[in-house]
C-alpha positions as CSV (number, residue, x, y, z in Angstrom):
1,X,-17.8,5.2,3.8
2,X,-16.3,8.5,2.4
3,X,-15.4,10.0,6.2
4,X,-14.7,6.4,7.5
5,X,-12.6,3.5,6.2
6,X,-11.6,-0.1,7.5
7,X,-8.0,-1.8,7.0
8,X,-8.3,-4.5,5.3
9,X,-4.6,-6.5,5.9
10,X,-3.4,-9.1,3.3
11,X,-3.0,-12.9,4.6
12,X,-6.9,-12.8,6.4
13,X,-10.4,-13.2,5.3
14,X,-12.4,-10.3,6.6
15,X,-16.1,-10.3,7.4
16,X,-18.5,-7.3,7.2
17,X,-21.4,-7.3,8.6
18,X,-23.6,-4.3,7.5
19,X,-26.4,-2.5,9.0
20,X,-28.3,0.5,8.4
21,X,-30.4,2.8,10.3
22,X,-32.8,5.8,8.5
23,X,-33.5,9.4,9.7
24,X,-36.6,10.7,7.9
25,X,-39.0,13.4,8.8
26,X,-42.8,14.0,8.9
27,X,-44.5,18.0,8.9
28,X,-41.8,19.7,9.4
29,X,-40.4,21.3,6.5
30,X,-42.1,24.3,6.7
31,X,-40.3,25.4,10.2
32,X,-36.9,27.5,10.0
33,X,-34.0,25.0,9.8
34,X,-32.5,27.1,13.5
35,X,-35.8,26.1,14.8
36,X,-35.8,22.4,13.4
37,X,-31.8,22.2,13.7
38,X,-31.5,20.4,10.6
39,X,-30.7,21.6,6.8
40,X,-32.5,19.5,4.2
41,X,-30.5,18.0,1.2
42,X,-31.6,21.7,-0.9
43,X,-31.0,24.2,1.7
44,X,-27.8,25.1,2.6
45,X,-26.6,27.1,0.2
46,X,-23.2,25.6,-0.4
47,X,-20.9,26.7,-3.0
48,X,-19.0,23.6,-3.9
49,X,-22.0,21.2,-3.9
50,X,-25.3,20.8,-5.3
51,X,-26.7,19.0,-2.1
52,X,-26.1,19.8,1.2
53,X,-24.7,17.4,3.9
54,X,-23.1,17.8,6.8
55,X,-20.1,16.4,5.7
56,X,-20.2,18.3,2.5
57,X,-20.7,21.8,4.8
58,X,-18.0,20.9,7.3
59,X,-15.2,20.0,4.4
60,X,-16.2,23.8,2.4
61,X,-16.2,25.4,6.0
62,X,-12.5,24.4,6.8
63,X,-11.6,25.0,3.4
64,X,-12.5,28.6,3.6
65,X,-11.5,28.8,7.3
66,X,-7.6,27.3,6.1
67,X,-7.4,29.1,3.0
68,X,-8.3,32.4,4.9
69,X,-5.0,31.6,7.8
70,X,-2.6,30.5,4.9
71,X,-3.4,32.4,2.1
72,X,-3.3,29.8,-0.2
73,X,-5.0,26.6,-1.9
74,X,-3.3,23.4,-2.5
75,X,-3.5,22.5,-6.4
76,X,-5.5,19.1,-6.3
77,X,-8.6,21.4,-3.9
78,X,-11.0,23.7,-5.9
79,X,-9.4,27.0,-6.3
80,X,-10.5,30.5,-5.4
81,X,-8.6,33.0,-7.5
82,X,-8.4,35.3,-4.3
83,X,-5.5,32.7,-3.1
84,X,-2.3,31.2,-4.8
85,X,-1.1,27.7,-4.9
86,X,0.5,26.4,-1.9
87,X,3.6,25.6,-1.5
88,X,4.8,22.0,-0.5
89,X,5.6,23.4,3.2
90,X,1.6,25.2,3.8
91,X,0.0,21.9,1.4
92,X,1.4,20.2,4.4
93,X,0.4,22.5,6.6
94,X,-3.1,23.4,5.1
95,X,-3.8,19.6,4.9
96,X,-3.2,19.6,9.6
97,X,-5.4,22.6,9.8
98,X,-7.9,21.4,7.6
99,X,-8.5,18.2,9.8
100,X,-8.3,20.5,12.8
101,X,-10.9,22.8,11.9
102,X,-13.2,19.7,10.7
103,X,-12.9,18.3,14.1
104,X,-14.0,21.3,16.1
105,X,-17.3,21.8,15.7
106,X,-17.5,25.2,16.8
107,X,-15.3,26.7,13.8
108,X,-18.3,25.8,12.1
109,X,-21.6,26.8,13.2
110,X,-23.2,27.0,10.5
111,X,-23.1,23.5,9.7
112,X,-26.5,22.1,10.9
113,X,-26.8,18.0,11.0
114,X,-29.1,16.4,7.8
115,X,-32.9,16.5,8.6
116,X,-32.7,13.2,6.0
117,X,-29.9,10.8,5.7
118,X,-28.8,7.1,6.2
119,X,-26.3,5.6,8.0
120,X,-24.2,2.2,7.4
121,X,-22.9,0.5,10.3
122,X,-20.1,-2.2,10.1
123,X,-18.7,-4.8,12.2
124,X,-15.8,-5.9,11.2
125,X,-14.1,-9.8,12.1
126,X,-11.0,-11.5,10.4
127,X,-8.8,-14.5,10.7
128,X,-5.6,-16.0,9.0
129,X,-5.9,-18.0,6.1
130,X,-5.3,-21.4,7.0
131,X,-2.7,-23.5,5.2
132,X,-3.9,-26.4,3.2
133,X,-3.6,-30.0,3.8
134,X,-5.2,-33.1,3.8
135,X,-8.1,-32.0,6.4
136,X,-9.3,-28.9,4.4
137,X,-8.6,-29.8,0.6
138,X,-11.6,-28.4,-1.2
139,X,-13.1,-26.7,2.0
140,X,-11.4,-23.3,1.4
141,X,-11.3,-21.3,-2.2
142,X,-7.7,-21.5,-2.0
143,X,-7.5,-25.9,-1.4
144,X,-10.1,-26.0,-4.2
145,X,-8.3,-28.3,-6.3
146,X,-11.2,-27.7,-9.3
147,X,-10.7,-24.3,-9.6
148,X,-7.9,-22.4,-11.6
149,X,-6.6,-19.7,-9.6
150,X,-3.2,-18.0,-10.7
151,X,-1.4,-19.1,-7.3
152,X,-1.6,-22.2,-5.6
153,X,-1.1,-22.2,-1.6
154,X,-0.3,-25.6,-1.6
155,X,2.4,-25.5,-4.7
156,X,5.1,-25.6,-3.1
157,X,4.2,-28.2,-0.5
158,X,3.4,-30.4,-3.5
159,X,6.9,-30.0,-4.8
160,X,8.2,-30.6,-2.1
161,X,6.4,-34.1,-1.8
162,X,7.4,-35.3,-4.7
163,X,11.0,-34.4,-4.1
164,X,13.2,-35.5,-7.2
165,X,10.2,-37.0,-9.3
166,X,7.9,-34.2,-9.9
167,X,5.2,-34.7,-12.6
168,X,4.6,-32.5,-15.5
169,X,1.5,-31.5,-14.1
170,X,3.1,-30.3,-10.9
171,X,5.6,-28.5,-12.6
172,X,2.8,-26.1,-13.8
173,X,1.3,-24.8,-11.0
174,X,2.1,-21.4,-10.4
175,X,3.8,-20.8,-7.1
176,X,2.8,-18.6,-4.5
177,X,6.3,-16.7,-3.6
178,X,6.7,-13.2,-6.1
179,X,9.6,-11.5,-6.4
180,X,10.1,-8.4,-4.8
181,X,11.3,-6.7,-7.4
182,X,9.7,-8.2,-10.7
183,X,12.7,-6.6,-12.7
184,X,16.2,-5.9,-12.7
185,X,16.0,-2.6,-12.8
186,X,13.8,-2.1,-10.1
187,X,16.4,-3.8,-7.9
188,X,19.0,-1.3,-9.3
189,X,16.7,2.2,-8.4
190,X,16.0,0.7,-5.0
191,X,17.9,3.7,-3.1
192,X,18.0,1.3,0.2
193,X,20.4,-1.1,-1.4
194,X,20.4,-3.2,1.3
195,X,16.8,-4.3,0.9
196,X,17.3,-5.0,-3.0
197,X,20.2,-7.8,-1.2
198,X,17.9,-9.8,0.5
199,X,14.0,-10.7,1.0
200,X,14.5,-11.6,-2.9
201,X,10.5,-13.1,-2.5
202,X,7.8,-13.1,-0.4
203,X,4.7,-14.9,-0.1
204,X,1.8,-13.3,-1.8
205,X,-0.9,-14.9,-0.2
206,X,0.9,-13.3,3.6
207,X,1.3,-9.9,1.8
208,X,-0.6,-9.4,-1.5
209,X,-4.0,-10.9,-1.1
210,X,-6.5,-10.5,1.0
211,X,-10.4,-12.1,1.1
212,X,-13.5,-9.3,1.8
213,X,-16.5,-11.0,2.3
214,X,-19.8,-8.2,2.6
215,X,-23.2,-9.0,3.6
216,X,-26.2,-7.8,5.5
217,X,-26.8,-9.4,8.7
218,X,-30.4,-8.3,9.0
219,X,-33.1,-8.0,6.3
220,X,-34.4,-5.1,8.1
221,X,-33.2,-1.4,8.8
222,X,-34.0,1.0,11.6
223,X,-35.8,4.0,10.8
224,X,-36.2,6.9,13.9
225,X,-38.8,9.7,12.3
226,X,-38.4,13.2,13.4
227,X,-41.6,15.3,13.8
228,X,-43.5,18.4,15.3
229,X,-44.3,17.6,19.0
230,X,-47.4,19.4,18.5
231,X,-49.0,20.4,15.4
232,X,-51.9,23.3,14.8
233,X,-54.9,20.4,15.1
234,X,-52.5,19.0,18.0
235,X,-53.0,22.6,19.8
236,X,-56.5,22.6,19.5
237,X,-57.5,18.7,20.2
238,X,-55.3,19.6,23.2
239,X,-57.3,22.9,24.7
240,X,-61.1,21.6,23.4
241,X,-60.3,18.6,25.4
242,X,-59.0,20.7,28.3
243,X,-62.4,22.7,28.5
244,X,-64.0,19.7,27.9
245,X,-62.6,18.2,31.0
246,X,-62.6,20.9,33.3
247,X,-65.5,23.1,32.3
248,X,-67.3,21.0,30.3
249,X,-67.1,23.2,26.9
250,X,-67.8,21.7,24.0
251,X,-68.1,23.1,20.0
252,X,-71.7,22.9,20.4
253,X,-71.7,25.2,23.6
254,X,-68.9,27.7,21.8
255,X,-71.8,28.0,18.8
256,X,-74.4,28.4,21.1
257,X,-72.3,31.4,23.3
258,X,-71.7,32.8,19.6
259,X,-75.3,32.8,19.1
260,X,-77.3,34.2,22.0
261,X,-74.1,36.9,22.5
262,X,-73.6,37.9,19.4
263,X,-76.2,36.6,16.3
264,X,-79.5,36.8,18.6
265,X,-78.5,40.0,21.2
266,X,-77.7,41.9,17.1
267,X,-81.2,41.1,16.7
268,X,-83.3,41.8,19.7
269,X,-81.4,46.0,19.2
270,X,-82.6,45.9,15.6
271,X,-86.6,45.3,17.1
């Protein structure tokens, strides 16, 4: 998922479902890649990476187109010594015409789609966490009341039942709520000093964690092949069986034509 990425927001458990689908090839390797429309993983002839893929060509491609408008390379991309070091004002800049130019496909023509590659597919689902209480206690990972986890959910709603006469064991569990700034001095630096004033905590299981659960929905994967339409033995099969139907020709005739025009008519001149 290098081009592609999924949110995952704190307070839900998520669900991925993945699936995968294969392009291969058969036979045709030794064709041109203009006439296949494809580079393999070792053609290419990238500078920045040993294998080609069409992601990899369309990143190096709007490098070298961006660098060649601005004049200039940000810091953290490899650099070319024919450009300088951006300034803050192009790094922003480079980084908008980089996507543009990745996103027009024509600024990049040379940039051919993989003849090999795999694909992973994800559907995504979530839902809130559900608060614990008497009808889910031990159903969820977070009502488990076997497990030691470092926040309880249901800590403070504990305390709370007990009121006044809390026991000792109760008194442990770690609560949920964090502070929003874990130090003083963090409170101090906070340039917004209105925000150090107030939301003093927050609820770590709303904004901190989050559950990601992955799995393959299907044991299987889809593979498409892509192949020569017609190959050399294709061609022929295709015109013997041609003659075959219309004119009735055969191998056997085409030897014997060979034979009384050529072998035997060499012979009957040398008598």
């Amino acid at each position: 998922m290098t081009e592609r990425s999924l949110m995952i927001q704190p307070g839900q458990e998520h669900f991925l479902d993945l699936s995968s689908q294969v392009l291969s090839t058969s036979g045709i390797d030794m064709l041109k890649p203009a006439d296949r429309n494809c580079y393999f993983d070792h053609e290419g002839d990238l500078e920045l990476y040993n294998k080609y893929t069409y992601i990899n060509c369309g990143f190096e491609c709007g490098l070298r187109h961006t660098q060649k408008d601005l004049n200039c390379t940000p810091w953290y991309f490899p650099q070319d010594p024919k450009y300088s070091i951006c300034d803050p004002w192009k790094e922003r800049q480079f980084s908008s015409d980089l996507q543009h130019v990745q996103g027009n496909a024509s600024n990049c023509k040379n940039c051919l789609p993989d003849c090999e590659t795999r694909d992973i597919l994800v559907t995504s689902s979530a839902a809130k966490f559900r608060s614990c209480s008497s009808q889910n206690i031990n159903a969820s990972p977070f009502c488990d009341l076997s497990k030691v986890t470092s926040e309880k959910m249901w800590a403070e709603d504990v305390k709370e039942t007990y009121m006044e006469d809390v026991p000792e064991y109760v008194k442990t569990l770690i609560s949920p709520y964090r502070k929003m700034y874990p130090t003083l001095r963090m409170a101090k630096d906070e340039m917004i000093t209105a925000l150090s004033k107030k939301n003093q905590t927050y609820n770590a299981f709303e904004k901190d964690i989050a559950v990601v659960n992955i799995f393959f929905g299907k044991s299987t994967e889809t593979e498409f092949e892509m192949s020569r339409r017609m190959t050399e033995i294709g061609f022929l099969s295709t015109i013997g069986g041609l003659f075959g139907l219309c004119l009735g020709f055969s191998i056997i005739s085409f030897v014997e034509i060979c034979y009384w025009f050529i072998i035997r008519m060499f012979k009957d001149l040398a008598k």
